[in-house]
DRENDRENBA-276968 format. One record per residue: z, x, y of N, C-alpha, C in turn; residue number from 1; chain; residue in three letters. Coordinates in Angstrom, 2 decimals. Layout:
BEGIN
      nw      nu      nv     caw     cau     cav      cw      cu      cv pos unit code
       Z       X       Y       Z       X       Y       Z       X       Y NUM    A  ALA
...
//
This chain:
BEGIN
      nw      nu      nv     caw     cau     cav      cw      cu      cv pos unit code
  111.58  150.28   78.97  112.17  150.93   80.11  111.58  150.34   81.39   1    A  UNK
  112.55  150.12   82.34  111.77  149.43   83.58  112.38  150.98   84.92   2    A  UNK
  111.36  150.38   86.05  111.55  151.28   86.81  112.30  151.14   88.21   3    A  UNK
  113.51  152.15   88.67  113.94  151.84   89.57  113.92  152.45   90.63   4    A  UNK
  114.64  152.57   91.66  114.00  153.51   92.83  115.81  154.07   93.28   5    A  UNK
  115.94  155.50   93.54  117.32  156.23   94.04  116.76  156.50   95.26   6    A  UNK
  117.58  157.15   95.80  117.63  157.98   97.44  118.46  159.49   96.70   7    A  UNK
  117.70  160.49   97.11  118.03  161.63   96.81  117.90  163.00   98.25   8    A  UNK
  118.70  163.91   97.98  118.84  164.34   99.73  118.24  165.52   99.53   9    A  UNK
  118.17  166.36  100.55  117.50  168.16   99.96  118.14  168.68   99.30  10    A  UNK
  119.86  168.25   99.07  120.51  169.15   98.05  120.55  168.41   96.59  11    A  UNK
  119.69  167.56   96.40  119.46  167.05   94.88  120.60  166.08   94.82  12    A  UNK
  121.50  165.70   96.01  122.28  164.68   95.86  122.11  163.47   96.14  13    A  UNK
  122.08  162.22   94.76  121.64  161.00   95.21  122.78  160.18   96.27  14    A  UNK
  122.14  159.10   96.82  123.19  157.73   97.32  123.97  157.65   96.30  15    A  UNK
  125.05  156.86   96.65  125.48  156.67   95.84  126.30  155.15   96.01  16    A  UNK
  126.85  154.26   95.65  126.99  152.90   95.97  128.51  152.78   96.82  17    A  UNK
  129.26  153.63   96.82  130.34  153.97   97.80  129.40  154.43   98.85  18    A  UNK
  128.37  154.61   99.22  127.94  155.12  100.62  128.65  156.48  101.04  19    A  UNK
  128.26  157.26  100.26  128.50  158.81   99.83  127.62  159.40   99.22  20    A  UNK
  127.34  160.53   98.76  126.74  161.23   97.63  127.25  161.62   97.04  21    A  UNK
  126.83  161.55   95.43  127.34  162.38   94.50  126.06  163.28   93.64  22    A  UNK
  126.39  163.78   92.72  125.72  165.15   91.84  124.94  164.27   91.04  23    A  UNK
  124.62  163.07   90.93  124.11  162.54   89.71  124.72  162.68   88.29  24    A  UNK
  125.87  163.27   88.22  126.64  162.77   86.85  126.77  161.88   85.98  25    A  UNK
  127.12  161.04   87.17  127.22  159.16   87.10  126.69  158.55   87.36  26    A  UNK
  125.34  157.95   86.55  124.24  157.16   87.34  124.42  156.05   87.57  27    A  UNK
  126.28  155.33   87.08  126.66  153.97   87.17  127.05  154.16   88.59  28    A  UNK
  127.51  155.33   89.20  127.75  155.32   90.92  126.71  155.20   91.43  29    A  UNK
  125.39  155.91   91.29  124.27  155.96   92.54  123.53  154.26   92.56  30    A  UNK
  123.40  154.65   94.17  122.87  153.04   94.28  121.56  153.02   93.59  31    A  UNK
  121.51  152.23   93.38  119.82  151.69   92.46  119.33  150.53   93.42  32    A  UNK
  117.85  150.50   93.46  117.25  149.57   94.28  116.26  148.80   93.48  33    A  UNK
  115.58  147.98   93.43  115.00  147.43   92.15  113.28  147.82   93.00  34    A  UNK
  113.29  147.36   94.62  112.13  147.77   95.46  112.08  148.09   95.68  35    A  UNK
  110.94  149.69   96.26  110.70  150.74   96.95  110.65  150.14   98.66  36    A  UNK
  110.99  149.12   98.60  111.25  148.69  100.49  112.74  148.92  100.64  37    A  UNK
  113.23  148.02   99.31  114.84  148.24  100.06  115.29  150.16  100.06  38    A  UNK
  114.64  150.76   98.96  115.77  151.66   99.30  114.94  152.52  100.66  39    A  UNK
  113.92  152.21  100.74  113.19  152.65  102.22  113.80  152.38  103.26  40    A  UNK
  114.41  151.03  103.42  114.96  150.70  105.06  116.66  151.60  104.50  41    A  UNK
  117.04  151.72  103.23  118.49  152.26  103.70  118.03  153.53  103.69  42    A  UNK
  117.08  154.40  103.72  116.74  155.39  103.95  116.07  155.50  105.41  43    A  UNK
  115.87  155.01  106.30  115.29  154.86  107.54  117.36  154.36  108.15  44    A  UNK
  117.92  153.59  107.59  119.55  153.91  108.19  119.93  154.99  108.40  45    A  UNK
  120.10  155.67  107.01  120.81  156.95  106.70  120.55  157.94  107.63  46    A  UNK
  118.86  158.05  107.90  118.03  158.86  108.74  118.60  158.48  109.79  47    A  UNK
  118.73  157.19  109.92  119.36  157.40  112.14  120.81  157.76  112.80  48    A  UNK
  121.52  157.71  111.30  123.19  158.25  111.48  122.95  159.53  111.19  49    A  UNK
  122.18  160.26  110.49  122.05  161.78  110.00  120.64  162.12  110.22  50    A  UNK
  120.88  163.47  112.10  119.16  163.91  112.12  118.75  165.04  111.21  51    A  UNK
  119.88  165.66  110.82  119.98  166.64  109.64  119.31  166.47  107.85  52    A  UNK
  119.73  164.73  108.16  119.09  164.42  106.53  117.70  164.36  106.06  53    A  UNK
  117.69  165.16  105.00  115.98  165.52  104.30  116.07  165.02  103.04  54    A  UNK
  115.29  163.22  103.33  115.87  162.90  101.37  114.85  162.41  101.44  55    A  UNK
  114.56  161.93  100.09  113.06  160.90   99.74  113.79  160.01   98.48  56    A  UNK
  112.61  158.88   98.39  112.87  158.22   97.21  111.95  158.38   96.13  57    A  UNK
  113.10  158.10   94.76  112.87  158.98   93.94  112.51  157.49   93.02  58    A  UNK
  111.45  157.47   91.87  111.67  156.59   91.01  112.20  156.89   89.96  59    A  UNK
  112.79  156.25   89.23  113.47  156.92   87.88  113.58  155.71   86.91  60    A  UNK
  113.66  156.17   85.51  113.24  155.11   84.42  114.96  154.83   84.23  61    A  UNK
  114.87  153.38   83.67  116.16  153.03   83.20  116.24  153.67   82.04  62    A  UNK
  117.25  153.56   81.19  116.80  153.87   79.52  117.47  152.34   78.97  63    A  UNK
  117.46  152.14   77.41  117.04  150.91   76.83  118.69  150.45   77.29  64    A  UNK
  119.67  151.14   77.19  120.65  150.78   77.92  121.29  150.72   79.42  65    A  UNK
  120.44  150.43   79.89  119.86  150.31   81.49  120.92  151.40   82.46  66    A  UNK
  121.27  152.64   81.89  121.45  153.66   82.56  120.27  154.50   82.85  67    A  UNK
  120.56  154.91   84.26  119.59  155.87   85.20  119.29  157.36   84.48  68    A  UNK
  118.05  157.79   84.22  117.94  159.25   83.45  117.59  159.99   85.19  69    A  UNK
  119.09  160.74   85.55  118.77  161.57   86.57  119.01  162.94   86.41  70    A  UNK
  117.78  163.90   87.07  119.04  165.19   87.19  119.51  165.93   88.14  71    A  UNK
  121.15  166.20   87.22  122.23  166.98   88.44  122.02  167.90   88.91  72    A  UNK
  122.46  167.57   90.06  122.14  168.68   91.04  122.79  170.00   90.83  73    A  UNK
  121.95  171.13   91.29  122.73  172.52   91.05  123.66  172.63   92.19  74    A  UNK
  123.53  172.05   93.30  124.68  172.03   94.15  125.63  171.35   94.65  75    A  UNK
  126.96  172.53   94.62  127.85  171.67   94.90  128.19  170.66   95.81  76    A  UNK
  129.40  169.77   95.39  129.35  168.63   96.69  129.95  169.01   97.39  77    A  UNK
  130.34  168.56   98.65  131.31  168.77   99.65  132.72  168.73   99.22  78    A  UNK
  133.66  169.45   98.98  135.33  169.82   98.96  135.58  168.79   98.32  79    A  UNK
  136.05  167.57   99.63  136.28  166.14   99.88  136.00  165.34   99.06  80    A  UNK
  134.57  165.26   98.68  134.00  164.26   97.42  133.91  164.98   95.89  81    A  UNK
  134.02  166.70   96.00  134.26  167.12   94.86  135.55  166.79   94.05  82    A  UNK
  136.64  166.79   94.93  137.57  166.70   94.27  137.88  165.30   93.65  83    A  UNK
  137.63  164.36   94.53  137.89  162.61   93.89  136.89  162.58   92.49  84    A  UNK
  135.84  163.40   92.13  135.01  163.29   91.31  135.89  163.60   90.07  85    A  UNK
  136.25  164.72   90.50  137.06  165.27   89.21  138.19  164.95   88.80  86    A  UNK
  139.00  164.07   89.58  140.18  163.18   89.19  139.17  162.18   88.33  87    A  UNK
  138.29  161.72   89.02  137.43  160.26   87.80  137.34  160.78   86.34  88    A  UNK
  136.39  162.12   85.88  136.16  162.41   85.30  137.18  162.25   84.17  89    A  UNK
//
């Protein structure tokens, strides 16, 4: 297992690679960073478009099939991004 680095917000919702958040369902959506610098400077972005945002980076193990072991958030997403989720699903 190798280790990677997410962006996760106060509501347990990671980045996600559309430049959105989602619930962590889909760890093939959330962005993955391989260095704790890169996902630092897109977390020092995020922070200057949003003074509201309270996130940190998170490390998380791949598993042997190099999906992300994350967990979903208990809260819901916004309307907007809930619903496109659930058409994917």
């Amino acid at each position: 297992m190798s280790e990677i680095f997410v962006i996760r917000n106060q509501l347990g919702h990671y980045f996600a690679k559309s430049k959105d958040w989602t619930d962590g369902r889909d760890g093939q959506a959330v962005a993955q960073f391989k260095y704790r610098d890169e996902a630092l400077n897109t977390l020092v972005e995020l922070s200057s478009k949003d003074i509201d945002l309270r996130a940190e980076i998170v490390a998380s193990e791949l598993t042997d099939k190099g999906r992300l072991n994350l967990q979903v958030s208990e809260h819901p997403l916004p309307e907007d991004t809930q619903s496109s989720i659930e058409g994917v699903v």
